[in-house]
C-alpha positions as CSV (number, residue, x, y, z in Angstrom):
1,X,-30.6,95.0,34.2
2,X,-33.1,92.5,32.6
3,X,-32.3,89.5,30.9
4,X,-34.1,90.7,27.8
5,X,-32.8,94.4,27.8
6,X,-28.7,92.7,27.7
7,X,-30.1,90.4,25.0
8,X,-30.7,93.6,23.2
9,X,-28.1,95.1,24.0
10,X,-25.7,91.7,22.7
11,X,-27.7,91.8,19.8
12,X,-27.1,95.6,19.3
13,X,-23.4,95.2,20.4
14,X,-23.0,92.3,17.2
15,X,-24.7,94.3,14.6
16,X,-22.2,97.2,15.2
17,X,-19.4,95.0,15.3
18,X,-20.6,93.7,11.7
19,X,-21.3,97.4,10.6
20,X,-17.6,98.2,11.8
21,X,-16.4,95.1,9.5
22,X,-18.2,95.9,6.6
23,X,-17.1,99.6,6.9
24,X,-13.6,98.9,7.1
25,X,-10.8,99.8,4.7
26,X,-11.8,96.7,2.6
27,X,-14.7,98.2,1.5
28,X,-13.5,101.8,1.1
29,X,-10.5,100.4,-1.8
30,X,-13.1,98.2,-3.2
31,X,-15.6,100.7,-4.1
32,X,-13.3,103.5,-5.5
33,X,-10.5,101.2,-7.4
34,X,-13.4,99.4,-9.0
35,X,-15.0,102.6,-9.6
36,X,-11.6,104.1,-11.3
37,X,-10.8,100.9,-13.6
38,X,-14.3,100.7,-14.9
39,X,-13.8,104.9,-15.7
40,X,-10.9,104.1,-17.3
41,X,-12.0,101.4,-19.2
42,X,-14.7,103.2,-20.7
43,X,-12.4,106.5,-21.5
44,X,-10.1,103.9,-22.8
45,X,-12.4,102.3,-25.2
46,X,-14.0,105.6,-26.6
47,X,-10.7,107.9,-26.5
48,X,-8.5,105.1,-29.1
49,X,-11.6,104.4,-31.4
50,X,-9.1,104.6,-34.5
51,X,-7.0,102.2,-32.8
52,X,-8.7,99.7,-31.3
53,X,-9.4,96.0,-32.4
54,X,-12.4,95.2,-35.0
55,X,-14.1,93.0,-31.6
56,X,-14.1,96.0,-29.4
57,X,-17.0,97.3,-30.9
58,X,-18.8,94.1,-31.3
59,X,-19.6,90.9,-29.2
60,X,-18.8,87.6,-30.3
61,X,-22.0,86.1,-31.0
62,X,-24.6,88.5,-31.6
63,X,-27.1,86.5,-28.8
64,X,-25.0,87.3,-25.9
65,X,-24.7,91.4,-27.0
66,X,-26.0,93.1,-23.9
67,X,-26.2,96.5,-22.8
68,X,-23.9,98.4,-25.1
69,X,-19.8,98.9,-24.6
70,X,-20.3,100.0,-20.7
71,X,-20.9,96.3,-19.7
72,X,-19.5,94.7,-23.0
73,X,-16.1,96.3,-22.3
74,X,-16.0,93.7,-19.3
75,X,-16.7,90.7,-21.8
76,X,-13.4,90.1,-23.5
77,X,-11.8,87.1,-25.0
78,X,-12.6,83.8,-22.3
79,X,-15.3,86.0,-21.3
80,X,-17.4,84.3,-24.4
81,X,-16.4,80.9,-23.3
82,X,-17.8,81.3,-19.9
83,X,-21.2,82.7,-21.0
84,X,-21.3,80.3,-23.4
85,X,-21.3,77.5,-21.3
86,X,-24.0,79.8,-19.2
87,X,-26.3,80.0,-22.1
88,X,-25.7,76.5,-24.0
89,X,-23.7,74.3,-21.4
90,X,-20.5,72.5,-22.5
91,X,-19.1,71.6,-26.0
92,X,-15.6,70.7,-27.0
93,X,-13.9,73.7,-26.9
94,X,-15.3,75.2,-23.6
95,X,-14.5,72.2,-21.3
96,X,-11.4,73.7,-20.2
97,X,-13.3,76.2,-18.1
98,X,-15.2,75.0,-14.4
99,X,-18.6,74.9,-14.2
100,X,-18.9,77.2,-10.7
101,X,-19.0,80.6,-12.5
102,X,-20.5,80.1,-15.2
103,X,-23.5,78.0,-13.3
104,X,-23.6,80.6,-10.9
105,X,-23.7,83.4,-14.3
106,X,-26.6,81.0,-15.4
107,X,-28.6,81.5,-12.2
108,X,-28.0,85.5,-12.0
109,X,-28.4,85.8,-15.7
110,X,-32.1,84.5,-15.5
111,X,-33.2,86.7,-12.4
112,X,-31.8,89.2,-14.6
113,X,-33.7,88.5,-17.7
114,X,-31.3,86.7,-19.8
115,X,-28.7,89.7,-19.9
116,X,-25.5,87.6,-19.1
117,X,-22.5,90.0,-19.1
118,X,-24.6,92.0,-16.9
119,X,-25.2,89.1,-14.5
120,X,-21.1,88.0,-15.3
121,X,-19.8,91.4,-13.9
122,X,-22.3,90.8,-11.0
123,X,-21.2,88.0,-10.1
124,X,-17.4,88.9,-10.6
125,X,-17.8,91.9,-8.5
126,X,-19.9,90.6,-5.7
127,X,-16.8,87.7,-4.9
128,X,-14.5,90.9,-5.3
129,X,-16.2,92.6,-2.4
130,X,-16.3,89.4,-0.5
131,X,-12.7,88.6,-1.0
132,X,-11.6,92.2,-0.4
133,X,-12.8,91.9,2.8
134,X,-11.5,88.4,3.9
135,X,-8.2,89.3,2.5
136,X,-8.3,92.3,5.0
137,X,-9.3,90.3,8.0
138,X,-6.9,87.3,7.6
139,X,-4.4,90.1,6.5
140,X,-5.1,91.9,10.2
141,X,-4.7,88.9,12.0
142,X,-1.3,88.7,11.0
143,X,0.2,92.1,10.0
144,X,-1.9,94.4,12.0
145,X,-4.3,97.2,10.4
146,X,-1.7,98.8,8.4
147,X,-0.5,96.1,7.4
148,X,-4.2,94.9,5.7
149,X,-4.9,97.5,4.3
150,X,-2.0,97.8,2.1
151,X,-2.5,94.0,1.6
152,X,-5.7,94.9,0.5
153,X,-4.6,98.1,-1.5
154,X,-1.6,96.1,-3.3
155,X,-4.5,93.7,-4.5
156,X,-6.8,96.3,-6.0
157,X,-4.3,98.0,-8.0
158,X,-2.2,95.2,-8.9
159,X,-1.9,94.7,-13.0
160,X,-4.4,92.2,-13.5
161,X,-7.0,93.5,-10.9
162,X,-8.9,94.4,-13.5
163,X,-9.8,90.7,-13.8
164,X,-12.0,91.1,-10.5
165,X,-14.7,93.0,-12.2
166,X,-14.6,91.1,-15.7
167,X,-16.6,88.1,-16.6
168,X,-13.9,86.0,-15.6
169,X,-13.4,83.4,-13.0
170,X,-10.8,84.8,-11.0
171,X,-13.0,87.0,-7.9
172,X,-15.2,83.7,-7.1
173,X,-12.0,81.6,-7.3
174,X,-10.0,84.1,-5.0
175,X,-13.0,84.1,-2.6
176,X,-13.0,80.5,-2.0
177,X,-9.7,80.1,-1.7
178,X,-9.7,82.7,1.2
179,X,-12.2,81.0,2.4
180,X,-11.1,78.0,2.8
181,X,-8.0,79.3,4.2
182,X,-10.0,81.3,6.9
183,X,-12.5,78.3,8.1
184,X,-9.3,75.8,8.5
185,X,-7.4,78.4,10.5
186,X,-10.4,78.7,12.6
187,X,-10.4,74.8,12.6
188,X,-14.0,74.2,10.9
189,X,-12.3,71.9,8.6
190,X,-16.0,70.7,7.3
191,X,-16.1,74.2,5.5
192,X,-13.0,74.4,4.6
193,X,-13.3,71.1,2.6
194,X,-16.4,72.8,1.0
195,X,-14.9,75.4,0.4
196,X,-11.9,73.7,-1.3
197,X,-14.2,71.8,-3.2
198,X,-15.7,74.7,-4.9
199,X,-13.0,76.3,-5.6
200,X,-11.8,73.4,-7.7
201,X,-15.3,73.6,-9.3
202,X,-14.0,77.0,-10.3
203,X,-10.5,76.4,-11.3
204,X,-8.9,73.0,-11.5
205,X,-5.7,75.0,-9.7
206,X,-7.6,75.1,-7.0
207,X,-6.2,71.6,-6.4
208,X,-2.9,73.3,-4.7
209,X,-5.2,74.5,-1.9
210,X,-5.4,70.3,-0.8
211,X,-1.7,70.5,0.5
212,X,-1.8,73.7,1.9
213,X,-5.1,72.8,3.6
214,X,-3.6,69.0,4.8
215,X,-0.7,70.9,6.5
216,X,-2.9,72.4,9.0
217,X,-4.5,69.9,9.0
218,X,-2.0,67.9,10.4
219,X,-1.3,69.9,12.9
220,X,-4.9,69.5,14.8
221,X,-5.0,67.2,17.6
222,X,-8.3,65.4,16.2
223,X,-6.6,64.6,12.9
224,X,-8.8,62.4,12.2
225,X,-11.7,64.5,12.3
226,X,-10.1,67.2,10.7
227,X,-8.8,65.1,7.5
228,X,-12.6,64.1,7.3
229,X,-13.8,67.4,6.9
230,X,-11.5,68.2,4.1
231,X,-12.4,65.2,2.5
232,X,-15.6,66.8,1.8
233,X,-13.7,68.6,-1.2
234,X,-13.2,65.1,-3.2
235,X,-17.0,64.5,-4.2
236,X,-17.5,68.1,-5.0
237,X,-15.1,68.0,-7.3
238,X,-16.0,65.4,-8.9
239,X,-18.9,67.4,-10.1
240,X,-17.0,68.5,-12.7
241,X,-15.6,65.3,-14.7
242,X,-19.3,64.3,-14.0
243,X,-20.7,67.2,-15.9
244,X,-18.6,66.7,-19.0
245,X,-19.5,63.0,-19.0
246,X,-23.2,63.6,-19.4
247,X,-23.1,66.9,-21.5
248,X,-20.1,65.8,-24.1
249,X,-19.3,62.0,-23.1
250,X,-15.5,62.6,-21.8
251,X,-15.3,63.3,-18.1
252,X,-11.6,64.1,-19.1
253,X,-12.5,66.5,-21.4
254,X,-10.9,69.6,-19.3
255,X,-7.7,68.2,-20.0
256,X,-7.8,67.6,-23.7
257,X,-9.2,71.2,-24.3
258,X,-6.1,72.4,-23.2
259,X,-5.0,71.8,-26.7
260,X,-6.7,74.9,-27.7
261,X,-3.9,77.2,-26.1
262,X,-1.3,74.8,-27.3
263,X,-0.5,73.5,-23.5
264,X,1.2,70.5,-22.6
265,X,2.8,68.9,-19.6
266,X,6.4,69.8,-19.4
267,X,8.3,66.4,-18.6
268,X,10.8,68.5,-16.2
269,X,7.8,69.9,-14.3
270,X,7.9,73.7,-13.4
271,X,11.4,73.7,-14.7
272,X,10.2,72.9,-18.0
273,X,8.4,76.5,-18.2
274,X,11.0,78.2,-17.1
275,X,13.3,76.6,-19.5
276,X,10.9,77.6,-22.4
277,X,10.5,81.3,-21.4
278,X,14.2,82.1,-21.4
279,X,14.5,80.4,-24.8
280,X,11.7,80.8,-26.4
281,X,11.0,84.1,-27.4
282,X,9.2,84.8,-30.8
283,X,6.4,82.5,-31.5
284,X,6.0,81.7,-35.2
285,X,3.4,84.2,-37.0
286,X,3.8,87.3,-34.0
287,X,5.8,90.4,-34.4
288,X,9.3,90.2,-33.2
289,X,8.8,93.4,-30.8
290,X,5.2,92.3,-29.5
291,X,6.4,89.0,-28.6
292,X,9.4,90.5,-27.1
293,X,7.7,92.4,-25.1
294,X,4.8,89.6,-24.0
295,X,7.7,87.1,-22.6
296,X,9.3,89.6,-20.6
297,X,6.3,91.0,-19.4
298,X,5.4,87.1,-18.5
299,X,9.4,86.3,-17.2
300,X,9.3,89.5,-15.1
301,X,6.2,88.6,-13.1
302,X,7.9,85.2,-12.6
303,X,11.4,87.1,-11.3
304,X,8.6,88.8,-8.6
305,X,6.5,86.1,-7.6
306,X,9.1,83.6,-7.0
307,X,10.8,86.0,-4.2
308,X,7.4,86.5,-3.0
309,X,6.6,83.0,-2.4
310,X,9.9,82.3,-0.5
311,X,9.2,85.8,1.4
312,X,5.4,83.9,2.4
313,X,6.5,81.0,3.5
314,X,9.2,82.5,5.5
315,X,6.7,84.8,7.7
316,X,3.4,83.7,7.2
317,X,4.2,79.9,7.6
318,X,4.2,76.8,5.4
319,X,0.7,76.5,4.4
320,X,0.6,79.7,2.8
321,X,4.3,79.5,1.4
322,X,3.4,75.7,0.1
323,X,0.0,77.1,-1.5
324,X,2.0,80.0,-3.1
325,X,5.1,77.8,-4.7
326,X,2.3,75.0,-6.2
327,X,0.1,77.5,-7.3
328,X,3.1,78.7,-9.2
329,X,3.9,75.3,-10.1
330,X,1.0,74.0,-11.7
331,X,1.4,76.9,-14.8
332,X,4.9,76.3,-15.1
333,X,4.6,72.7,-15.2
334,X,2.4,73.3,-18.3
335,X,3.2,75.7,-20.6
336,X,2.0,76.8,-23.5
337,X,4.5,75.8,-26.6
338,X,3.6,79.0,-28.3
339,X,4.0,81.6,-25.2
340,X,5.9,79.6,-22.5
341,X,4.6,81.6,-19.5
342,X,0.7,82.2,-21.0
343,X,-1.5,84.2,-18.5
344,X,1.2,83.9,-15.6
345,X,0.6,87.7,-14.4
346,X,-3.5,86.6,-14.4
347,X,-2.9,83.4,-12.2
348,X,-0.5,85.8,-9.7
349,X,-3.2,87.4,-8.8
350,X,-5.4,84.7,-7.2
351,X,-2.4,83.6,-5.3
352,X,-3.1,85.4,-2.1
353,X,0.1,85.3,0.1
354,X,1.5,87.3,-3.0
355,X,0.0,90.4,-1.5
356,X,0.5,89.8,1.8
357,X,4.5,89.3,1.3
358,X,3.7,92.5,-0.6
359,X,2.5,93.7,2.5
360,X,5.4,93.2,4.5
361,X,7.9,94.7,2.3
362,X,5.9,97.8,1.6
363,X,6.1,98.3,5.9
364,X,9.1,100.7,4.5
365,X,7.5,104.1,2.9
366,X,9.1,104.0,-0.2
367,X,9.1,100.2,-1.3
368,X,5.2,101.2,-0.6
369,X,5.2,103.7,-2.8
370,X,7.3,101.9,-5.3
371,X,5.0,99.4,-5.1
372,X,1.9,101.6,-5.7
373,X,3.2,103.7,-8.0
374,X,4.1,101.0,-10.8
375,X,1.6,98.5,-9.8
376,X,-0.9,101.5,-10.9
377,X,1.1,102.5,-13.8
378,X,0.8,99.0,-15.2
379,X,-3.1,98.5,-14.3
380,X,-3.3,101.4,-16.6
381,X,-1.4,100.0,-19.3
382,X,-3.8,96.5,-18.8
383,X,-7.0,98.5,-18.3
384,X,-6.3,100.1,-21.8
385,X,-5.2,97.0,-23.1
386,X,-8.2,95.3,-22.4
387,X,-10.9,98.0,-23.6
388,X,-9.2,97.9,-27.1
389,X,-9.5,94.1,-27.3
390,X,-5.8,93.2,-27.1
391,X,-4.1,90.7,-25.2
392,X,-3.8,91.1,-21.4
393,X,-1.9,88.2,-19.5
């Protein structure tokens, strides 16, 4: 055999192994749950017509109106903030959102023409792919095939997965984070750094990755070498701060905007949260019921995630429990006064080793289809929630 024909055949031998990737489960869940929440968004919006909120029909600012409600329905609430930032850049109000997404909905938006939602959901649902199928993969490696694909299942109907295809932050964020976990685990702690850095671009949470990160890290035999690389993550950033110095003259400016949502660092750290949500229940000017039913949709997320943190760090290994429990932290740490445990169920979902602990209970049939059967019944309830323009997380 020539050396030319067993390049070929290498060559051949790599594209089908990259087919076979591609093909896998990942992509099958990906391309019918998105399918099915975006179906049910629609029917959603057009079945409750009587009932839905005034903004449902309309978009905040008639310059970002797009295509009509079959892409609108996927800008809701901080969707406006992001493309607002995409079309404008920062003021005031909008500093509390990363300049990652929305600088990458800037660049999509003008290949596509100026149409911004439409270049938002593109954006939203191409990290989605990509994140469906490193979750699999780094999922495999450690639970086996059955074991990633209800990993990745568990993800894509979870409650708030509905987030993944919105103009929303949360896909890219997830995908980085993944990332970053994958490349240090492979030791190329140069990407991993970048990768970490970017994903703090997107979300200022991203900051629990460091620790996480620094522990395996630590546990390289080049230290050195490897503490360099995440280094990287530091000047990246401090893109951020740098941004909102030029654009609005405070490079702190994230952090004051969190006055908006009534936030405020809790003295007793995440204790302080927790605290709040057991005793504070009905927020002046809200229905008794509604808020009622908010905090204990808020408190009962917490009651699952903090059993699934202990339950990562326990079989998947400190990094991933010690990303999970400050992850979980950093929201309780700052609650909102008005609704203690604001958006809690949203932040669970970027928190990965949530869904592999998931994962590893639902080995057993029925805990799987437990797990299934509500976490679809409550996507449902969220999808429906969000096409009439009412609160969701």
């Amino acid at each position: 055999m020539g050396v030319g024909q067993r390049l070929r055949e290498d060559r051949a031998a790599r594209r089908d192994l990259r087919v076979e990737r591609v093909s896998s489960p990942a992509l099958g869940i990906f391309l019918w749950s998105r399918a099915a929440i975006w179906l049910a968004a629609i029917f959603s919006f057009l079945w409750f017509e009587p009932n839905r909120h005034p903004n449902a029909a309309r978009w905040d600012s008639p310059l970002l109106h797009e295509l009509g409600f079959g892409t609108d329905v996927w800008a809701r609430w901080d969707s406006v903030f992001f493309l607002r930032i995409a079309e404008h850049g920062y003021d005031r109000t909008s500093a509390a959102f990363a300049p990652l997404y929305p600088g990458l909905v800037w660049l999509v938006g003008h290949a596509f023409f100026g149409q911004y939602v439409i270049a938002g959901i593109a954006v939203s649902l191409a990290a989605a792919l990509g994140s469906f199928i490193l979750l699999h993969r780094i999922a495999e490696e450690r639970l086996g095939a059955d074991g990633a694909r209800r990993t990745v299942l568990y993800l894509a109907v979870f409650p708030m997965a509905l987030f993944l295809q919105a103009v929303y932050s949360e896909s890219l964020f997830l995908l980085l984070v993944l990332a970053a976990f994958a490349l240090a685990e492979r030791e190329r702690f140069g990407g991993a750094g970048i990768a970490a850095g970017l994903a703090i671009l997107t979300r200022v949470a991203g900051i629990a990755l460091l620790p996480a990160l620094a522990l395996l890290a630590w546990r390289q035999r080049d230290r050195l070498r490897a503490f360099a690389g995440l280094a990287l993550s530091l000047p990246i950033a401090a893109v951020y701060p740098l941004i909102l110095w030029r654009q609005i003259g405070d490079p702190w400016a994230f952090a004051h905007a969190q006055d908006r949502w009534h936030r405020h660092l809790s003295h007793a750290g995440p204790l302080g949260g927790i605290w709040n949500a057991l005793v504070h229940w009905t927020p002046s000017g809200a229905g008794v019921h509604h808020a009622v039913a908010v905090n204990a949709e808020d408190l009962a997320f917490l009651l699952l995630f903090i059993p699934l943190t202990v339950i990562a760090w326990r079989r998947l290994g400190a990094p991933y429990g010690l990303f999970a429990a400050i992850s979980l932290a950093i929201p309780l740490s700052y609650p909102s006064a008005r609704w203690p445990l604001l958006s809690l169920p949203r932040f669970g979902l970027v928190i990965f080793p949530f869904f592999l602990a998931l994962a590893v209970l639902g080995g057993r049939p029925r805990m799987h289809t437990a797990i299934v059967a509500c976490s679809a019944l409550f996507l449902g309830v969220a999808v429906a929630q969000w096409a009439l323009w009412q609160w969701v997380a």
